[in-house]
Structures are given as structure tokens and as C-alpha cells.
ChimeraX commands (.cxc) that place a marker at each C-alpha (Angstrom):
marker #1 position 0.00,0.00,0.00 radius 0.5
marker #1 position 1.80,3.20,-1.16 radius 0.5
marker #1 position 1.36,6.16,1.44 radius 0.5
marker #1 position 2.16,9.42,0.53 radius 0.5
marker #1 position 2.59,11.06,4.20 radius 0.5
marker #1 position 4.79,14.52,5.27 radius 0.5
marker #1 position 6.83,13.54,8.01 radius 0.5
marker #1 position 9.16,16.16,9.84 radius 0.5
marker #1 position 12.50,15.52,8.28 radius 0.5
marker #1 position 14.45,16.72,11.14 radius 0.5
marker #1 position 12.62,13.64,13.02 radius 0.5
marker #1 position 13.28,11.57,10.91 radius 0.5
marker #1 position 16.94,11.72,9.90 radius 0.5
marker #1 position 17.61,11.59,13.90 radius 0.5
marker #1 position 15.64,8.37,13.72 radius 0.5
marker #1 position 17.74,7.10,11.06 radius 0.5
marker #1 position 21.00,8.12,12.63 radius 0.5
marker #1 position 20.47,6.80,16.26 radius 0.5
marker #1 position 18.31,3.52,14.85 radius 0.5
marker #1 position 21.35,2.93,12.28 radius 0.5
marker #1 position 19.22,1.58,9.40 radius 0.5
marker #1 position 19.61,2.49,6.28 radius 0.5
marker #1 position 16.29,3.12,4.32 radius 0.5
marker #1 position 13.69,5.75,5.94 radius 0.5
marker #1 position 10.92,3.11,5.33 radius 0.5
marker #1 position 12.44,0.33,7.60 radius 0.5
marker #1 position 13.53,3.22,10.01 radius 0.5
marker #1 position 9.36,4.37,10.22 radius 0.5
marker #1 position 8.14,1.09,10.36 radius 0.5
marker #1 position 11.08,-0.02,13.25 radius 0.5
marker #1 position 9.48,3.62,15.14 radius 0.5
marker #1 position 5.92,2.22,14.89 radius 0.5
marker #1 position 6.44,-1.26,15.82 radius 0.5
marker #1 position 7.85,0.13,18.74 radius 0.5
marker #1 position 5.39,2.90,19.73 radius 0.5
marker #1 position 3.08,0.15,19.58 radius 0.5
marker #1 position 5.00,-1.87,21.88 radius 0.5
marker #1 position 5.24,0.54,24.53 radius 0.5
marker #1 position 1.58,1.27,24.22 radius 0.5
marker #1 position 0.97,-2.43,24.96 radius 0.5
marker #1 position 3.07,-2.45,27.48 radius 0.5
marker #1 position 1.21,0.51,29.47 radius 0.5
marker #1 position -2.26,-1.62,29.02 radius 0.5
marker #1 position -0.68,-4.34,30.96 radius 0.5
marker #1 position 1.20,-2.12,33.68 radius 0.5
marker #1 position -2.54,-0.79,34.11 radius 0.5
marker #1 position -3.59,-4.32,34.72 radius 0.5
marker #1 position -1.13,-4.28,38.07 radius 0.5
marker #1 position -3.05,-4.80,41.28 radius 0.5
marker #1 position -6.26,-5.64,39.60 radius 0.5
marker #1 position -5.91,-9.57,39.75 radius 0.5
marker #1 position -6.90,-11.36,42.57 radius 0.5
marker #1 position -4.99,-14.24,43.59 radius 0.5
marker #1 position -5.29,-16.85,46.21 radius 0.5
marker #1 position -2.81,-16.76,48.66 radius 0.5
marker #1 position -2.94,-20.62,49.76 radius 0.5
marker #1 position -1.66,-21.48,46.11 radius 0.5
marker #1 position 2.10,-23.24,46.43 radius 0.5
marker #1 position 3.47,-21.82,43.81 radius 0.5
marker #1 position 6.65,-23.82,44.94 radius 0.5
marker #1 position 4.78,-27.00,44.93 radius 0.5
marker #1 position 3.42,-26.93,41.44 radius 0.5
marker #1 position 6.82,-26.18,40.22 radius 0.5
marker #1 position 7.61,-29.81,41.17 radius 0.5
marker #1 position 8.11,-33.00,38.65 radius 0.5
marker #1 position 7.16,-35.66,41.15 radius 0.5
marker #1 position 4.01,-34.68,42.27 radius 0.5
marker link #1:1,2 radius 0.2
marker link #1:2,3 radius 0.2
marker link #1:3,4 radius 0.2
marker link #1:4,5 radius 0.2
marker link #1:5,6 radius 0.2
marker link #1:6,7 radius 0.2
marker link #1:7,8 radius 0.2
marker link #1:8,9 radius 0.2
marker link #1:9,10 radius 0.2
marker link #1:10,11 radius 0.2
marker link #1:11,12 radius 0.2
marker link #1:12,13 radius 0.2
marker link #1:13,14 radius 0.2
marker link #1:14,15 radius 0.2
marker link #1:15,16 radius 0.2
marker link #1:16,17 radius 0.2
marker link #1:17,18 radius 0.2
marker link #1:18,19 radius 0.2
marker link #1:19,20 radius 0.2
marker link #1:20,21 radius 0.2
marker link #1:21,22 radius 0.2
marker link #1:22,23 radius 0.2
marker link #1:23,24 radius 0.2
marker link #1:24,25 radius 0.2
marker link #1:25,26 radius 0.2
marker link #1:26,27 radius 0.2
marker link #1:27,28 radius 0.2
marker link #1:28,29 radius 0.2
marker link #1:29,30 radius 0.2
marker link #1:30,31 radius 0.2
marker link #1:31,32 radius 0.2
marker link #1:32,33 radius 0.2
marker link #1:33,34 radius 0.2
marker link #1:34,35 radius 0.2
marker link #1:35,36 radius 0.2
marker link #1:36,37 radius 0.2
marker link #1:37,38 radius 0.2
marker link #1:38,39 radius 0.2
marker link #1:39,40 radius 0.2
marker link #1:40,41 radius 0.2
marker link #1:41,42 radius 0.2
marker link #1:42,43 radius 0.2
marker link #1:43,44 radius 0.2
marker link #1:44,45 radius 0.2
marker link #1:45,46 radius 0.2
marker link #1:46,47 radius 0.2
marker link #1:47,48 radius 0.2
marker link #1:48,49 radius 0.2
marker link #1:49,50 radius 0.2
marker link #1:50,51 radius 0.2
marker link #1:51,52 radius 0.2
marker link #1:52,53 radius 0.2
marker link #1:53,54 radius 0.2
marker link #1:54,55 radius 0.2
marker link #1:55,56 radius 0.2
marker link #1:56,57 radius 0.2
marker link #1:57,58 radius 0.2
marker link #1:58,59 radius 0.2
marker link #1:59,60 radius 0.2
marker link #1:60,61 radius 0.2
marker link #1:61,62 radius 0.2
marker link #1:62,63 radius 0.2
marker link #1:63,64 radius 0.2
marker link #1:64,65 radius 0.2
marker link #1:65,66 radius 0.2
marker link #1:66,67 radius 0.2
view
């Protein structure tokens, strides 16, 4: 799918400089697959607290083979 998009070319060329690639397209799509990382990883850190757990599990137990 060809995009035709105006992207700040001061941005970028940092981008490509401290990513080290050498085509602007793998450099933008590197940038989004990590924005979309760190976006995931704030929905989980949201999750923190929220699961209940039952504090009688032996989590040492069920790491045993001869149960």
C-alpha cells in the first residue's frame, strides 16, 4: 500500500541516525512497531493490582516434577 505522508525531516533523519538503518521506510516502520509496543506495554502495567490471587496457592509446589 503506497502512502504518501509529510513527516518532519528533522525527526526523521535523527531516527535514522540513532536507529542505524539504512532506508527511511524500515527506520518508520522499526518507530511504529515500537510505539506500539510501549503502548501495549502501558495496558498491561494498568492491569497491576487488579488480579486477585489466592494466597494458599504453592506456587513452589506446582513447580515440582514428582508430584
Amino acid at each position: 500500500m503506497a502512502t504518501n505522508l509529510s513527516i518532519d525531516a528533522r525527526l526523521l533523519d535523527d531516527a535514522l541516525k540513532i536507529g542505524g538503518l539504512k532506508t527511511k521506510k524500515d527506520t518508520v516502520n522499526l518507530a511504529l512497531e515500537e510505539f506500539i509496543k510501549r503502548r501495549k506495554q502501558t495496558e498491561i502495567i494498568s492491569l497491576f493490582g487488579m488480579v486477585e490471587y489466592n494466597e494458599d496457592y504453592d506456587y513452589k509446589r506446582a513447580r515440582r516434577r514428582d508430584q
